[in-house]
MARTI-810419 format. One record per atom (N, C-alpha, C): residue in three letters; x, y, z. Coordinates in pm, 1 decimal. Atoms other than C-alpha are relative to their C-alpha. Layout:
Ala;X;Y;Z
...
//
This chain:
Unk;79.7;-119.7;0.0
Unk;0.0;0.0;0.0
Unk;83.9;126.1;0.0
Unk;-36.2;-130.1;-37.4
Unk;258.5;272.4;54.3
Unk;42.5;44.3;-140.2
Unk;3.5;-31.7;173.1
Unk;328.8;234.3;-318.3
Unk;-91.9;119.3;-56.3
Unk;117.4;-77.3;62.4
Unk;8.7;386.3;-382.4
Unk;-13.2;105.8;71.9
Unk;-2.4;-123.8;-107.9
Unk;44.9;640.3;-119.6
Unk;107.6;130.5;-80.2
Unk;-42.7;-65.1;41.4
Unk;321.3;748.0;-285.0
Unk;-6.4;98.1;-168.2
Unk;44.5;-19.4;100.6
Unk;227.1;752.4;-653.4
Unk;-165.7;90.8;-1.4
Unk;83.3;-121.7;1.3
Unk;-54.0;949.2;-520.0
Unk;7.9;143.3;85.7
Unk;-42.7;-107.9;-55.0
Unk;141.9;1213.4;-322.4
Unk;124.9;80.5;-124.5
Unk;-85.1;-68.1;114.8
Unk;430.8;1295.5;-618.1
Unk;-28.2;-24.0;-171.5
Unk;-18.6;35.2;153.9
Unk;435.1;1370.2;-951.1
Unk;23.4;-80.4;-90.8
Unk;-41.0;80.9;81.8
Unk;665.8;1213.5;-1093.5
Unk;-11.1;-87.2;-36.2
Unk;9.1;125.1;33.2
Unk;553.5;921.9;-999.0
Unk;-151.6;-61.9;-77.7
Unk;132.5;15.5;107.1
Unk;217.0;988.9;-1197.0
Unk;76.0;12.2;-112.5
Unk;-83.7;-31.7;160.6
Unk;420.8;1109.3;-1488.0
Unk;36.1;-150.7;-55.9
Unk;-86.5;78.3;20.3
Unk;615.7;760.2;-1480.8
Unk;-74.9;-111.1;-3.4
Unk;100.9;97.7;38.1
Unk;298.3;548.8;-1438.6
Unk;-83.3;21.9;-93.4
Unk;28.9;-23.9;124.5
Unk;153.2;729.6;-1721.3
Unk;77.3;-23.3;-147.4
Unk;-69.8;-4.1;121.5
Unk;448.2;716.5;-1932.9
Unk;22.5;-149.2;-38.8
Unk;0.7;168.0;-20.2
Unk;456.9;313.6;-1884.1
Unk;-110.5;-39.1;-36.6
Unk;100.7;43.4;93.1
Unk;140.7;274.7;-1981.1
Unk;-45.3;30.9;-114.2
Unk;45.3;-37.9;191.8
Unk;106.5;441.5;-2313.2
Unk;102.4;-81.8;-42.9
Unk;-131.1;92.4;76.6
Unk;458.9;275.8;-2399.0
Unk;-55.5;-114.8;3.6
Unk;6.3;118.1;23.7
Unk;308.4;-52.8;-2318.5
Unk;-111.6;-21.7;-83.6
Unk;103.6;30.4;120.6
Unk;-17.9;23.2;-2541.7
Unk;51.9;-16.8;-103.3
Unk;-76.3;-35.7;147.5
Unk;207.6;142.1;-2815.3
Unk;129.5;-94.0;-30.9
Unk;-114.2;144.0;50.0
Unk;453.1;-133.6;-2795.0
Unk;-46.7;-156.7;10.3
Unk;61.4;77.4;6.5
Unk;196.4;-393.5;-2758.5
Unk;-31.7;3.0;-171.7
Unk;59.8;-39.8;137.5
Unk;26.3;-264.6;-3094.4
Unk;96.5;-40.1;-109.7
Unk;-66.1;-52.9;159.6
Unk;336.7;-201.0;-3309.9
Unk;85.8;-123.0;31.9
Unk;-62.4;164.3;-68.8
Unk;496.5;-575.3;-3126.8
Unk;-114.6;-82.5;-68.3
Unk;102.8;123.1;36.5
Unk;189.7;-761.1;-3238.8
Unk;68.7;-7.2;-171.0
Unk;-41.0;-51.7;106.3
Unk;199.6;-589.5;-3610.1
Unk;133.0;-20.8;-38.8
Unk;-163.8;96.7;39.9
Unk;604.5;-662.5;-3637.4
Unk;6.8;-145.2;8.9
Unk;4.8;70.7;-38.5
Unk;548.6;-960.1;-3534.5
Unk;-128.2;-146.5;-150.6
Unk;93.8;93.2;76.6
Unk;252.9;-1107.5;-3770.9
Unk;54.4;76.6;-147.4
Unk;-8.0;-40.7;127.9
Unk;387.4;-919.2;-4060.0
Unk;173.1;-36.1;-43.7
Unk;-133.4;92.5;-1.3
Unk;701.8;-1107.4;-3989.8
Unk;120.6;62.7;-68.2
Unk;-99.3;-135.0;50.1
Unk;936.7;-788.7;-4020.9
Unk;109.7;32.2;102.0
Unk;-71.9;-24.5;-111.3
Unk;1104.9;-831.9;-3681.4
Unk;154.2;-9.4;-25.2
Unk;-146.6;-59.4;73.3
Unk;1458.8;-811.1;-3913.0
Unk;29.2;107.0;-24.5
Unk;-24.0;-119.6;48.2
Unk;1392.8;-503.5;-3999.7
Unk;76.5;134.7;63.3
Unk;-108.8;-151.3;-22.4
Unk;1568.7;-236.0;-3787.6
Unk;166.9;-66.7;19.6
Unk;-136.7;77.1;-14.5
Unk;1888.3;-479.1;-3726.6
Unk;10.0;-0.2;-138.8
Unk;-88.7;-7.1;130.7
Unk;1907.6;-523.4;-4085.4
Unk;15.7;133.4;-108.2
Unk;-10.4;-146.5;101.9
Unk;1898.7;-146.5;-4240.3
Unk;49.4;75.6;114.3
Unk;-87.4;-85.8;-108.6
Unk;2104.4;-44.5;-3880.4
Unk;160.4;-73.4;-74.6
Unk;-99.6;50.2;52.4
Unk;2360.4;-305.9;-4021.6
Unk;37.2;76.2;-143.6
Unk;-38.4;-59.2;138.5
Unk;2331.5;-178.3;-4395.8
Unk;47.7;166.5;33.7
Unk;-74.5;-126.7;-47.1
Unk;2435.3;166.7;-4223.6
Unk;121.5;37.4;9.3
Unk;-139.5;54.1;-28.6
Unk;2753.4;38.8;-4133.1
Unk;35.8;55.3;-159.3
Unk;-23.5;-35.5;138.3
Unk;2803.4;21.3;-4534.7
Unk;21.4;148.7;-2.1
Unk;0.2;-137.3;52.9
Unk;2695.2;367.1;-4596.8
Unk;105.6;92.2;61.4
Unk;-136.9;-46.7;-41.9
Unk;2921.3;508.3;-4323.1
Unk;140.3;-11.5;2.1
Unk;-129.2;35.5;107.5
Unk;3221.5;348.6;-4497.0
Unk;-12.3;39.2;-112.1
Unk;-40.6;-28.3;156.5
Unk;3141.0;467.2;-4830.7
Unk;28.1;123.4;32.1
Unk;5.7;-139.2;-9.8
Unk;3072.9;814.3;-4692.7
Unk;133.4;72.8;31.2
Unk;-132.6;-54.2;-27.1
Unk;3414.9;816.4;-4516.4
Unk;104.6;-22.8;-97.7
Unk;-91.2;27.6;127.6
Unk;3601.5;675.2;-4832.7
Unk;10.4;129.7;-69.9
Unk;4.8;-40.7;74.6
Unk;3443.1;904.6;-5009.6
Unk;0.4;197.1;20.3
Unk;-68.6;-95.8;-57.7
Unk;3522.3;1191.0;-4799.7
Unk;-133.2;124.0;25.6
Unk;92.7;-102.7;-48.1
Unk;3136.5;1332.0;-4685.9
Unk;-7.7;-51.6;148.6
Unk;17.6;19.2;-201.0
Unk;3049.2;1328.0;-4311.7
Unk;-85.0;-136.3;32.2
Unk;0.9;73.2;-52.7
Unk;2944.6;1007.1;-4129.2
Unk;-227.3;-35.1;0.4
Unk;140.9;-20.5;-30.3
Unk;2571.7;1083.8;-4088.0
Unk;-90.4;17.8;-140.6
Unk;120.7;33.6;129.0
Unk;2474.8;1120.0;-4480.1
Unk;-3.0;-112.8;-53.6
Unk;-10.4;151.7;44.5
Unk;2623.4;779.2;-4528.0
Unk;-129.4;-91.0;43.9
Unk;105.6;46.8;-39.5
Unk;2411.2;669.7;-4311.5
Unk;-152.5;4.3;31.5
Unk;122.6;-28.8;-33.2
Unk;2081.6;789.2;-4332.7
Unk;-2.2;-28.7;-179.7
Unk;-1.8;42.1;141.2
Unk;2161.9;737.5;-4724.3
Unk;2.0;-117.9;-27.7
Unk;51.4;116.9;-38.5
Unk;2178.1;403.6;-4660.7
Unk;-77.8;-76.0;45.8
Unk;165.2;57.0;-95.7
Unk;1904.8;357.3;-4439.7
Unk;-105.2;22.5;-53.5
Unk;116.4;3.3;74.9
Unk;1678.3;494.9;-4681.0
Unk;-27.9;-123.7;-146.6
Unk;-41.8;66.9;91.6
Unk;1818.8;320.3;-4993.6
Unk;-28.3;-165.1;72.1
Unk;16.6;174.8;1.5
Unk;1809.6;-43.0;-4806.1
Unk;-217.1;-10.6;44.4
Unk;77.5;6.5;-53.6
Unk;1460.8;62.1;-4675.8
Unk;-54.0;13.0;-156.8
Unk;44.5;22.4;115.5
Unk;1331.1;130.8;-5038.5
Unk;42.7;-128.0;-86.4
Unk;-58.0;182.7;136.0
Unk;1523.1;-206.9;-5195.0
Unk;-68.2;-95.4;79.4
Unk;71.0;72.7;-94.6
Unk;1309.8;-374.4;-4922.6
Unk;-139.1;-7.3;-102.1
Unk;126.2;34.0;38.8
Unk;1000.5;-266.2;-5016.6
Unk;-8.6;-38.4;-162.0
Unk;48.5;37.1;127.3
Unk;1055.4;-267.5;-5389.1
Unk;2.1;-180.0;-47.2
Unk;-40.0;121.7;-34.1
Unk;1178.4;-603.8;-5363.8
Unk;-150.2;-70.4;49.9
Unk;81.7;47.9;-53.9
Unk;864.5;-709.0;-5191.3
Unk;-69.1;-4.4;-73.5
Unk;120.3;-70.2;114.1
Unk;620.4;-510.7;-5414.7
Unk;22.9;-109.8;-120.8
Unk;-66.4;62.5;145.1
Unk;815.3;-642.3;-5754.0
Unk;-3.4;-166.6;-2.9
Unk;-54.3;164.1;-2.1
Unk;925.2;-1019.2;-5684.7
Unk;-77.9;-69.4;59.3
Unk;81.8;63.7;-88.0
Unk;681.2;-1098.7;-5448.9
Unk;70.4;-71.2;169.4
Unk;-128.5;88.3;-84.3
Unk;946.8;-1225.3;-5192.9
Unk;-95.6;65.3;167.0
Unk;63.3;-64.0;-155.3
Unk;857.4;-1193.2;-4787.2
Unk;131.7;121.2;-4.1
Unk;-79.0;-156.2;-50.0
Unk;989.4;-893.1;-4638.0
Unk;189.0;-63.7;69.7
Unk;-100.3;76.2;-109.9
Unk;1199.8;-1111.8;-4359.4
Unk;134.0;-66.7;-81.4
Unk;-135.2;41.8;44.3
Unk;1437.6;-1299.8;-4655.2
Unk;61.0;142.7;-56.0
Unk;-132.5;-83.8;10.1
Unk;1540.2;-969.1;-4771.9
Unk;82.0;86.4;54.0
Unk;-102.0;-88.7;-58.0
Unk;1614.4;-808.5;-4499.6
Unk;84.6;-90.7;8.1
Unk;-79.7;76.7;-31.0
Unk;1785.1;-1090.9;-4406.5
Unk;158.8;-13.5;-108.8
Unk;-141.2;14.1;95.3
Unk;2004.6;-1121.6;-4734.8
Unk;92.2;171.4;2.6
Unk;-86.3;-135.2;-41.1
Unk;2082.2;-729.3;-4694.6
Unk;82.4;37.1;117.5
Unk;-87.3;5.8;-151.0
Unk;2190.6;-793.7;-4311.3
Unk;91.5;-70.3;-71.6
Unk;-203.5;83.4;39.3
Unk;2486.9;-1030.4;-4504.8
Unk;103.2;93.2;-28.7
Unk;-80.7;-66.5;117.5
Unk;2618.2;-788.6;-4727.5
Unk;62.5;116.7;127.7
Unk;-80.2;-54.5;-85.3
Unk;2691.1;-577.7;-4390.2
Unk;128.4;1.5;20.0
Unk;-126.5;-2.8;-46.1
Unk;3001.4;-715.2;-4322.6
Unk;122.1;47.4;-157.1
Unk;-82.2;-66.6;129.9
Unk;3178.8;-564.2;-4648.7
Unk;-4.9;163.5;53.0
Unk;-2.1;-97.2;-75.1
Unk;3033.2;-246.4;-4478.7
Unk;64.4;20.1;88.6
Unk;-57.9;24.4;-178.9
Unk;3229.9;-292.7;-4135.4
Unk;130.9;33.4;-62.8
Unk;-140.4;8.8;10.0
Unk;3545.9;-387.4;-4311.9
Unk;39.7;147.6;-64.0
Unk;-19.6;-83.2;82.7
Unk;3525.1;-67.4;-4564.7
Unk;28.9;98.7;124.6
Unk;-37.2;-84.3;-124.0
Unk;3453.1;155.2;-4238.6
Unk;99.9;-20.6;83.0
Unk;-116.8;15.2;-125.8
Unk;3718.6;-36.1;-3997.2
Unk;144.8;43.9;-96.3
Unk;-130.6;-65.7;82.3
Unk;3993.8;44.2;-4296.2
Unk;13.9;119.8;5.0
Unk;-54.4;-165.9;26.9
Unk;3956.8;356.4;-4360.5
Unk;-19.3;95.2;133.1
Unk;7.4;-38.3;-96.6
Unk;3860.0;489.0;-4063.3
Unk;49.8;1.3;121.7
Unk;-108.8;51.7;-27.9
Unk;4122.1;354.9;-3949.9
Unk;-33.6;-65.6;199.7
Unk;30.2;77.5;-89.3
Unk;3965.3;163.3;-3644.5
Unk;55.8;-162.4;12.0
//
């Protein structure tokens, strides 16, 4: 009981039981939906294809952040067209685009000299 004593004497701790429960509506919802639309590859594999872009970007001598958001759009459109076009599930191509990452890694750990 003093739980509730307290969550009804401070703020914050309304703020923090409010903010916990919309997150768990809204991550219930968009968890089901990833989940049946069998896409749960999808931010691991166009965070990986990032990698890429921020190695080409530093090769190619622009800043770190257009590589990668140039990438993240570009693998996010070869997704869907890919889907649309071929008919293919979503899940094998992210999956085959999460491979091609590690060519990304090595391009960035060279030159970037990491």
């Amino acid at each position: 009981m003093e739980i509730l004593t307290l969550i009804a004497q401070h703020g914050f701790f309304q703020n923090a039981l409010l903010a916990g429960l919309m997150a768990s509506v809204g991550c219930g919802i968009m968890g089901t939906y990833v989940v049946v639309k069998r896409i749960s590859l999808l931010a691991g594999g166009i965070a990986h294809c990032v990698l890429g872009g921020m190695g080409a970007a530093y090769y190619f001598g622009y800043p770190h952040l257009l590589g990668a958001v140039a990438a993240a759009v570009i693998a996010a459109l070869m997704i869907g067209w890919i889907h649309l076009h071929w008919r293919e599930n979503e899940d094998t191509v992210i999956a085959a685009l999460w491979s091609r990452h590690g060519s990304g890694c090595d391009i960035y750990r060279q030159y970037a000299g990491l």
